[in-house]
MARMIMAR-834493 format. One record per atom (N, C-alpha, C): x, y, z; residue in three letters. Coordinates in steps of 0.1 Angstrom, whole numbers, plus 5000, padded with zeros to 4 digits. Layout:
XYZAla ...
END
This chain:
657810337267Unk 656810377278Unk 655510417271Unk 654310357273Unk 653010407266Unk 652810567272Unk 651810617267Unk 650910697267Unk 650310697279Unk 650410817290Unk 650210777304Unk 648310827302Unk 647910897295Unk 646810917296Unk 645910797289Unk 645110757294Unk 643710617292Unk 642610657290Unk 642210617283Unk 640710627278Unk 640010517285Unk 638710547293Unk 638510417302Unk 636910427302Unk 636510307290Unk 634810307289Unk 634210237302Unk 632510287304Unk 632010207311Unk 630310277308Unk 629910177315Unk 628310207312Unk 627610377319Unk 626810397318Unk 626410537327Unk 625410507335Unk 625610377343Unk 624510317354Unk 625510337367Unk 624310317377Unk 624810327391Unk 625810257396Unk 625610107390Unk 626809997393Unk 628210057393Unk 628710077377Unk 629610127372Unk 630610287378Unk 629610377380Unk 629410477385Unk 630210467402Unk 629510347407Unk 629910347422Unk 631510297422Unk 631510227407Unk 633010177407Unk 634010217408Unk 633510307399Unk 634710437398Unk 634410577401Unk 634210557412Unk 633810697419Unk 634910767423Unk 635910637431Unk 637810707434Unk 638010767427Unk 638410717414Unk 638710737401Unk 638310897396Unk 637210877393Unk 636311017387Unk 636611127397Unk 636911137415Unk 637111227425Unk 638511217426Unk 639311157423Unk 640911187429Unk 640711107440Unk 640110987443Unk 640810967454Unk 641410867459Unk 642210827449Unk 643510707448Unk 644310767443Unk 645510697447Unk 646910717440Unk 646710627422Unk 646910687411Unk 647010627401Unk 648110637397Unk 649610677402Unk 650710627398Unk 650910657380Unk 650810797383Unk 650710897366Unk 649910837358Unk 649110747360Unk 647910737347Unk 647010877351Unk 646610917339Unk 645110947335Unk 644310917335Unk 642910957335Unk 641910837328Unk 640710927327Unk 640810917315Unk 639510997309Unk 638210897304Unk 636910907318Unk 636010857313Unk 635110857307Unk 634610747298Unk 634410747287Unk 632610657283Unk 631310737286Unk 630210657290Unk 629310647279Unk 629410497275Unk 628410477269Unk 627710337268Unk 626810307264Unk 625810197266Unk 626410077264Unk 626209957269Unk 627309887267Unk 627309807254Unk 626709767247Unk 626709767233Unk 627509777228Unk 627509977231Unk 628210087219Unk 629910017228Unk 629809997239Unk 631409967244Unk 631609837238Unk 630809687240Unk 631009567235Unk 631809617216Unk 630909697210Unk 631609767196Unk 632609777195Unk 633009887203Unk 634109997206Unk 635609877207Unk 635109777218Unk 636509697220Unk 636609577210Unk 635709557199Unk 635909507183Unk 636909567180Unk 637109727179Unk 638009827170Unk 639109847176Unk 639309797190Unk 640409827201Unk 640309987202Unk 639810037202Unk 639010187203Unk 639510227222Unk 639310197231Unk 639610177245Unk 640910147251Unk 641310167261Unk 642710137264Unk 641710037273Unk 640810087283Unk 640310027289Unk 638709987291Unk 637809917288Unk 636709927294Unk 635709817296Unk 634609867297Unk 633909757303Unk 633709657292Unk 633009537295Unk 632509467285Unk 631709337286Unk 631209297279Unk 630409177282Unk 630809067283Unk 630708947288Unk 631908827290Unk 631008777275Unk 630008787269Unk 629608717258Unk 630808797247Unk 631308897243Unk 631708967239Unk 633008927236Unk 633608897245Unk 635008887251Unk 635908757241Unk 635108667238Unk 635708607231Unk 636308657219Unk 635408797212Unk 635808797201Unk 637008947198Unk 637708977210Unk 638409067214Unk 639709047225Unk 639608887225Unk 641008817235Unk 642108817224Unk 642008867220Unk 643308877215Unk 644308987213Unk 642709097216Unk 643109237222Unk 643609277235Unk 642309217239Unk 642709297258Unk 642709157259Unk 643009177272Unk 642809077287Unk 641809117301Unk 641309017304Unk 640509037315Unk 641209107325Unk 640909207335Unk 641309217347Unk 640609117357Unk 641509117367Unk 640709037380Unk 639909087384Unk 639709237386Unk 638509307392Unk 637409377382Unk 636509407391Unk 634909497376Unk 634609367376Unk 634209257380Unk 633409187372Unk 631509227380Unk 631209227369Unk 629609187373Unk 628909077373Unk 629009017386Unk 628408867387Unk 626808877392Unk 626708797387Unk 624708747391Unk 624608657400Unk 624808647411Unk 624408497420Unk 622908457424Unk 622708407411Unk 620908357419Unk 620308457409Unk 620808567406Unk 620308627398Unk 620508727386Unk 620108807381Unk 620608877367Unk 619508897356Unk 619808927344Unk 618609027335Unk 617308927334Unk 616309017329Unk 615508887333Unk 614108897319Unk 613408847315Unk 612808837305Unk 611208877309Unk 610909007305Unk 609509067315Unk 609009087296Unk 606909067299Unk 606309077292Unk 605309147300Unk 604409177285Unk 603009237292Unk 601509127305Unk 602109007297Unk 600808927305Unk 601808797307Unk 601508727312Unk 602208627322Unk 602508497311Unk 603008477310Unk 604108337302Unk 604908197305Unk 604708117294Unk 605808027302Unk 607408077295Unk 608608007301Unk 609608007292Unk 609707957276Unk 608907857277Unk 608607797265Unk 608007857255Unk 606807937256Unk 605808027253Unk 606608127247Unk 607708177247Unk 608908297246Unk 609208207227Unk 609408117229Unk 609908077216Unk 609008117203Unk 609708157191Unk 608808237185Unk 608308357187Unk 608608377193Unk 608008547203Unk 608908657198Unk 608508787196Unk 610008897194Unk 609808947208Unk 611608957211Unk 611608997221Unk 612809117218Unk 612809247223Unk 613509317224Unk 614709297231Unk 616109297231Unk 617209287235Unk 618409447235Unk 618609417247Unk 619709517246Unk 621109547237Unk 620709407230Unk 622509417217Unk 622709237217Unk 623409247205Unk 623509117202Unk 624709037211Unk 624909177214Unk 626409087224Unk 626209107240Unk 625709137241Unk 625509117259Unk 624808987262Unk 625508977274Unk 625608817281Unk 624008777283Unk 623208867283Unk 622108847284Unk 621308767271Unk 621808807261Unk 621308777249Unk 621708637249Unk 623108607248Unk 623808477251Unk 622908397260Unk 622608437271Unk 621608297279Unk 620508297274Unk 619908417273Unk 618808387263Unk 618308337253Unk 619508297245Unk 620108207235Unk 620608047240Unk 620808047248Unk 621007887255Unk 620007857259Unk 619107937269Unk 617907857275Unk 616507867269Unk 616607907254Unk 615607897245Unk 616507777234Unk 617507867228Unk 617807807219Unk 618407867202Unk 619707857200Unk 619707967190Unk 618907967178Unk 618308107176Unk 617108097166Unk 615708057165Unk 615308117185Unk 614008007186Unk 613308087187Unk 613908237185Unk 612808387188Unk 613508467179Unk 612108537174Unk 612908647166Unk 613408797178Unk 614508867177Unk 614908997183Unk 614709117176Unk 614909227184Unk 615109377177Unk 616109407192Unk 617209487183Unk 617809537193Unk 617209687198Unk 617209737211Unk 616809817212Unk 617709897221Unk 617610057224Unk 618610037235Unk 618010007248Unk 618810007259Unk 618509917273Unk 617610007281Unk 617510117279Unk 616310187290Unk 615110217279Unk 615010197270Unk 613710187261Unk 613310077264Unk 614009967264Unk 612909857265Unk 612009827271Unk 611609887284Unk 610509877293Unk 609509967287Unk 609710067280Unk 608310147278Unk 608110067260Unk 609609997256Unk 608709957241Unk 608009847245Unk 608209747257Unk 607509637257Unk 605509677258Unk 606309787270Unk 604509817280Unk 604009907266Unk 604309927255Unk 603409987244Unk 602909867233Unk 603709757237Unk 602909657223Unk 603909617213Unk 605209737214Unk 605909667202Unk 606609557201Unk 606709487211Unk 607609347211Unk 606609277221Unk 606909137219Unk 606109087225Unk 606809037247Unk 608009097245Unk 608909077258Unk 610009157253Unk 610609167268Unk 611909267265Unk 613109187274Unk 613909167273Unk 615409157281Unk 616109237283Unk 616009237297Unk 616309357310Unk 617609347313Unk 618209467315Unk 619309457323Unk 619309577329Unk 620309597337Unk 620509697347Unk 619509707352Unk 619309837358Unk 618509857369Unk 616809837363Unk 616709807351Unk 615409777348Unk 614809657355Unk 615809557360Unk 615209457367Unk 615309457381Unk 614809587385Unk 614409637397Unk 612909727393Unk 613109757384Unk 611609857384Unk 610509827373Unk 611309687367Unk 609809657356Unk 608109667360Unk 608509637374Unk 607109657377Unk 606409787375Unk 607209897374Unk 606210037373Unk 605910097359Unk 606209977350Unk 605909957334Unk 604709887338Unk 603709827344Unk 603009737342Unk 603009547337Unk 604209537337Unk 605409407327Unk 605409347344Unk 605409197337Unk 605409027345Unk 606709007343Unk 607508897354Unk 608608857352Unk 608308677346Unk 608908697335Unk 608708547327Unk 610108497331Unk 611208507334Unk 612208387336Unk 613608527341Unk 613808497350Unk 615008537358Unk 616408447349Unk 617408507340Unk 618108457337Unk 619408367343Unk 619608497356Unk 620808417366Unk 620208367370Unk 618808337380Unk 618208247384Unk 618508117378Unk 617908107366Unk 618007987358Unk 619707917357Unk 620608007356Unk 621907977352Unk 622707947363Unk 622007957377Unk 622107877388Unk 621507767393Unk 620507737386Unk 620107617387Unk 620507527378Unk 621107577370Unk 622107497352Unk 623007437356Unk 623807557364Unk 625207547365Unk 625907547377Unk 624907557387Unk 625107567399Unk 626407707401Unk 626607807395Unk 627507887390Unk 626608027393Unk 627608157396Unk 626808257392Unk 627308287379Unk 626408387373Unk 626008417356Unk 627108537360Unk 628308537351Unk 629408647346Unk 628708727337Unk 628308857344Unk 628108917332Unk 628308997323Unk 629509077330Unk 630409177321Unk 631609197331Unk 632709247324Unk 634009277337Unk 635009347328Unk 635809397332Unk 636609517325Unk 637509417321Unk 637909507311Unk 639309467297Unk 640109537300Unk 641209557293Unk 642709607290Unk 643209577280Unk 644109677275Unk 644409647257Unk 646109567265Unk 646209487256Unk 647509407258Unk 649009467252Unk 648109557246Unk 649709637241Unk 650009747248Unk 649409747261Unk 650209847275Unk 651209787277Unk 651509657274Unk 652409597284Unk 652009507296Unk 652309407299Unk 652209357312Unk 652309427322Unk 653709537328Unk 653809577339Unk 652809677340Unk 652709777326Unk 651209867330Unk 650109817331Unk 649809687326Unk 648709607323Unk 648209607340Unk 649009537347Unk 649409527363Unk 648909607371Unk 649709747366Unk 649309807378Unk 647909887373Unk 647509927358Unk 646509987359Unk 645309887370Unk 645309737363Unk 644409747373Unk 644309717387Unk 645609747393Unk 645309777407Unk 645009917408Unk 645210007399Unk 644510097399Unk 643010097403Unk 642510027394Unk 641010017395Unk 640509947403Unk 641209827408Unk 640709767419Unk 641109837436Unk 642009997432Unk 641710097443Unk 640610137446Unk 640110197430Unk 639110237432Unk 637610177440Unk 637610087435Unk 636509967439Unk 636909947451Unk 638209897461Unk 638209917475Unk 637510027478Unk 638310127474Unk 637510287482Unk 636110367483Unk 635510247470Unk 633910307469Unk 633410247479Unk 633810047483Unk 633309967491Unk 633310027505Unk 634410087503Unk 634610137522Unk 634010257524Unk 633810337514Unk 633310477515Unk 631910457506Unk 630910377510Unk 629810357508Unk 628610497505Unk 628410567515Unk 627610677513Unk 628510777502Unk 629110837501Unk 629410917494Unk 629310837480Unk 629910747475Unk 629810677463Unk 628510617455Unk 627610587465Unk 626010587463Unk 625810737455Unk 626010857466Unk 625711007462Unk 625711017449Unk 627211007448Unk 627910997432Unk 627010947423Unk 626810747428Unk 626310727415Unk 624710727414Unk 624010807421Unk 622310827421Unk 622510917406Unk 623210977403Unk 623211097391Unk 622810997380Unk 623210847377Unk 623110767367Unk 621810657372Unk 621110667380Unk 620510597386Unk 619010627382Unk 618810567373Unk 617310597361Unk 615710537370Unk 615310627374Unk 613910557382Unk 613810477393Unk 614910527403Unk 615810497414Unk 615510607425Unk 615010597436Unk 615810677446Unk 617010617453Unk 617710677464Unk 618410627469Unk 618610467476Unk 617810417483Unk 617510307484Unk 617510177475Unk 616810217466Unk 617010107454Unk 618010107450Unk 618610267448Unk 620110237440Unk 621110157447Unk 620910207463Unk 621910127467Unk 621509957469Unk 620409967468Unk 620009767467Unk 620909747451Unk 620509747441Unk 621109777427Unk 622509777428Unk 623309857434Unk 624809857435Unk 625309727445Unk 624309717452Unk 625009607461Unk 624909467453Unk 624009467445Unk 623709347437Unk 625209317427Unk 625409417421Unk 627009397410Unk 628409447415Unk 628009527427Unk 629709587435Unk 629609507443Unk 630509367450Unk 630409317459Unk 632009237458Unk 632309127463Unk 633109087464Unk 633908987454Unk 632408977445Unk 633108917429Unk 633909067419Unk 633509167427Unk 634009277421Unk 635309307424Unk 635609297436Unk 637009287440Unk 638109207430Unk 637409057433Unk 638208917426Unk 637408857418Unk 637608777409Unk 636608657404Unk 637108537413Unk 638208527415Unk 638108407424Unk 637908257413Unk 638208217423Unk 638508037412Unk 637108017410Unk 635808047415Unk 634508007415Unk 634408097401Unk 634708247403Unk 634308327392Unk 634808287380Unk 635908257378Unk 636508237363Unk 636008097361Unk 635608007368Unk 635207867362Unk 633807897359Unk 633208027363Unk 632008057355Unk 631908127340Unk 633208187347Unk 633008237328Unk 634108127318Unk 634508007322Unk 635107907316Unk 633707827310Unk 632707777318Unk 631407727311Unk 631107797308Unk 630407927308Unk 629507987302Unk 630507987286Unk 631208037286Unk 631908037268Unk 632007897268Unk 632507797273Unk 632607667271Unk 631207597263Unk 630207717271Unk 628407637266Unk 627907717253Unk 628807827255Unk 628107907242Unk 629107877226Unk 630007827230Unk 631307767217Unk 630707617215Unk 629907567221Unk 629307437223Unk 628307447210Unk 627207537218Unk 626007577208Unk 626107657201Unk 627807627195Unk 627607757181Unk 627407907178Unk 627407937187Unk 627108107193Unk 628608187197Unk 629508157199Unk 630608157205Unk 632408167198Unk 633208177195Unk 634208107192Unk 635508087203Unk 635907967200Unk 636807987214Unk 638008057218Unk 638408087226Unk 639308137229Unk 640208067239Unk 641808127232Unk 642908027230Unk 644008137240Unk 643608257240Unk 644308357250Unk 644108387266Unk 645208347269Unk 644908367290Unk 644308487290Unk 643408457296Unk 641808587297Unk 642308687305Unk 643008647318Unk 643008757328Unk 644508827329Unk 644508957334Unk 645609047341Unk 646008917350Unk 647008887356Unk 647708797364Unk 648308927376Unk 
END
């Protein structure tokens, strides 16, 4: 029988936050798990489940390939982009093309964002600096990069940096692939077991019922992580990544994150992966 107490990473944004709001308040049955959460940038998490460091946490589907043999996908937590997702903002107005050669600040070499930004330029067609993900807006609007790649709620408020929107990434990756852009979703370490594997995450897909249904109070909760947000935006922002790809991926969802690694093992960026991705 494992170790009933979990260690369970995730980012310290609103998205995340609204996820596991049950969770963090008591208010699911978790069926003697624990879960001690665990917040940090997702990066420092994409890292963390290199080392199997996590029983549980978030992570980036770019990431994921190099940790399937660790965890397994759960069916729920995903953060899908439909039509849209991080997006590439500079100081003066650009084409896509114009980006090549350019340094652009990035939130980590492993976030999904980096990855399409790497497909729809091209690997090695810009130089990067990683930076962390809520600096990037004030390092762009000072000069030190010539663009930044946004994620989270930054691509809701680039505008109050003074920063242009040069290329919406899920945008684009809906016009590619006719697909929304997967862009991070919870893990599980495979040596819980299957049956715990199971039920933890129906565990967490309690949780995510109960924030869905209990909307106001779970906003409350997650305004505390909600960086240059009032209430409104946040909840525009939550609604954009908690929605019903969060429940399920659904046969649409996983054939998204089937090309997207399919395109990134293509162009070299990638390695494949030979392990059933998801909790069943």
């Amino acid at each position: 029988m494992p170790d009933k107490h979990l260690l369970l990473g995730h980012s310290p944004d609103p998205d995340d936050a609204f996820m596991f709001y049950a969770l963090a308040a008591n208010k699911v049955e978790t069926h003697g798990w624990s879960f001690e959460h665990v917040l940090e940038d997702i990066q420092t998490l994409n890292q963390r489940a290199l080392r199997g460091e996590l029983h549980i946490t978030a992570i980036s589907i770019h990431a994921y390939p190099y940790v399937a043999s660790r965890y397994a996908l759960t069916t729920c937590g995903a953060s899908m982009g439909e039509g849209y997702g991080p997006v590439v903002v500079a100081r003066e107005p650009m084409t896509v093309a114009d980006l090549r050669g350019r340094r652009i600040a990035i939130p980590g070499e492993m976030t999904t964002a980096f990855l399409a930004l790497q497909l729809i330029l091209g690997p090695g067609a810009f130089e990067h600096e990683v930076v962390m993900f809520d600096q990037i807006l004030p390092y762009v609007e000072a000069g030190k990069a010539d663009a930044g790649l946004i994620i989270h709620e930054g691509q809701l408020t680039y505008q109050n940096h003074g920063l242009c929107k040069i290329v919406d990434l899920g945008q684009w990756w809906q016009e590619e692939a006719s697909l929304p852009l997967p862009l991070g979703g919870n893990c599980i370490r495979r040596d819980l077991g299957e049956t715990a594997m199971r039920q933890i995450a129906g565990v967490l897909k309690s949780s995510i019922e109960y924030s869905l249904a209990h909307r106001e109070p779970a906003v409350e909760y997650a305004l505390q992580y909600a960086r240059d947000m009032g209430r409104e935006l946040a909840d525009r922002f939550v609604g954009m990544y908690v929605n019903h790809w969060t429940l399920d991926y659904g046969e649409v969802g996983r054939r998204a994150i089937d090309e997207l690694l399919r395109r990134g093992c293509q162009a070299g960026l990638l390695p494949e992966v030979t392990e059933p991705m998801f909790v069943e």
